[in-house]
C-alpha positions as CSV (number, residue, x, y, z in Angstrom):
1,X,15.8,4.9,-12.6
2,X,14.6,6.9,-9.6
3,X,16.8,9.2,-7.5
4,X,16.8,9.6,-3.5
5,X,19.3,11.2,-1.2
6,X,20.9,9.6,1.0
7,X,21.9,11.2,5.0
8,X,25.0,12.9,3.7
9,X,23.0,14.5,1.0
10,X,24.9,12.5,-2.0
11,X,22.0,11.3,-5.0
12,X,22.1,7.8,-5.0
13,X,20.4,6.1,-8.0
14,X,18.8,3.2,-8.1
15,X,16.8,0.2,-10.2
16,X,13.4,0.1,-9.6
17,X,14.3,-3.9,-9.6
18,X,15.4,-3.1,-6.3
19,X,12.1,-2.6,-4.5
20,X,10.6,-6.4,-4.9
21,X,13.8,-7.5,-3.8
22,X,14.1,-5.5,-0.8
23,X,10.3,-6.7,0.2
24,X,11.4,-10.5,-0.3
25,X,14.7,-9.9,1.9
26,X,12.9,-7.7,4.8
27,X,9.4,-8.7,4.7
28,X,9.6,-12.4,3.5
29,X,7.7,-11.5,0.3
30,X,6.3,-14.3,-1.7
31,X,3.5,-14.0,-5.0
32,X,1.3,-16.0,-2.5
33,X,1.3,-13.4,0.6
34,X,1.3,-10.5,-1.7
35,X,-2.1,-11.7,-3.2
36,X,-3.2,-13.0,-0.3
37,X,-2.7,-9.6,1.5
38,X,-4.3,-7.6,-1.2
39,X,-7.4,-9.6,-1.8
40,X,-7.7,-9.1,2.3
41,X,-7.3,-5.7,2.4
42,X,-9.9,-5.3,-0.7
43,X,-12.3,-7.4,1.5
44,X,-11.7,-5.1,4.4
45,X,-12.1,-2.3,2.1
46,X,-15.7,-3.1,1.2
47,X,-16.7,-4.6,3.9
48,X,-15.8,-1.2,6.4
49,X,-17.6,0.9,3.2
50,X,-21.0,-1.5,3.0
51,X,-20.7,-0.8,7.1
52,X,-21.2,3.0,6.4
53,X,-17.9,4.3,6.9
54,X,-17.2,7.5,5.2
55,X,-13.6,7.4,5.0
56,X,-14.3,3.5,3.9
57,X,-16.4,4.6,0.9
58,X,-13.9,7.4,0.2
59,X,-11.4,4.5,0.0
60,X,-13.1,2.0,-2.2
61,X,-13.6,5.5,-4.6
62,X,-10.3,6.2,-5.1
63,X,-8.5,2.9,-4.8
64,X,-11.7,0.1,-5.3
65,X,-10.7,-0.2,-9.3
66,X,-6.6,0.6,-8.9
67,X,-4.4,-2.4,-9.7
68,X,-3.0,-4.8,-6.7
69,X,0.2,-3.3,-7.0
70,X,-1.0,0.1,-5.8
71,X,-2.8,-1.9,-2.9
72,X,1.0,-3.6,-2.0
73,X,2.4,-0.3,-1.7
74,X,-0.1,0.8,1.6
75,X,0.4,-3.4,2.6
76,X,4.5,-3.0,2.2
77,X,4.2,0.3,3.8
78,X,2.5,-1.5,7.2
79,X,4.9,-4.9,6.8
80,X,2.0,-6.0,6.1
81,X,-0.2,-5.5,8.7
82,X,-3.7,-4.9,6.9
83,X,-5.5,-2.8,9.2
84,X,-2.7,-0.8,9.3
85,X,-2.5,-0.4,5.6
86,X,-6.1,0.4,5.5
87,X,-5.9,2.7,8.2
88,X,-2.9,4.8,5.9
89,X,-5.3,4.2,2.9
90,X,-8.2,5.9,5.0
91,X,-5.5,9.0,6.3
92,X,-4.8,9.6,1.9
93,X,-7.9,9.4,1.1
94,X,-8.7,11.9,3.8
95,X,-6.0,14.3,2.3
96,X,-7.5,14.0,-1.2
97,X,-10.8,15.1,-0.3
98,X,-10.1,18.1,1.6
């Protein structure tokens, strides 16, 4: 169970089941699209670190060998737009290294 507050401050708990279905509803989820988004964005990944991109090779350090899950929550995050994700992927990374 996780907690969250809602506006009016109340703690509303919740299943963690929730969260996939949420994604199908709002983001027409599939297994296909979310494996197809993550092997993009991991392709994105190395290919912007093999370009020389510090903030790409910071990336593929701290999130090259994390599962696709972990990946899904910076491709949810961005409704699945994948530069998008891997531009909020860059902006943690960033954070962690400073």
């Amino acid at each position: 169970m996780v907690l969250c507050k809602t506006k009016d401050f109340q703690n509303v708990s919740y299943s963690l089941v929730w969260l996939p279905l949420q994604a199908k509803d709002e983001l027409n989820e599939t297994d296909e699209k979310r494996v197809s988004a993550a092997k993009e964005l991991r392709a994105l990944i190395k290919e912007k670190a093999d370009g020389g991109d510090d903030l790409a090779k910071g990336v593929l350090d701290t999130f090259g060998e994390k599962p696709d899950s972990m990946l899904v929550r910076f491709i949810r995050a961005r409704k699945y737009d994948v530069p998008r994700a891997f531009d909020l992927m860059k902006g943690t990374s960033a954070e962690r290294t400073v």
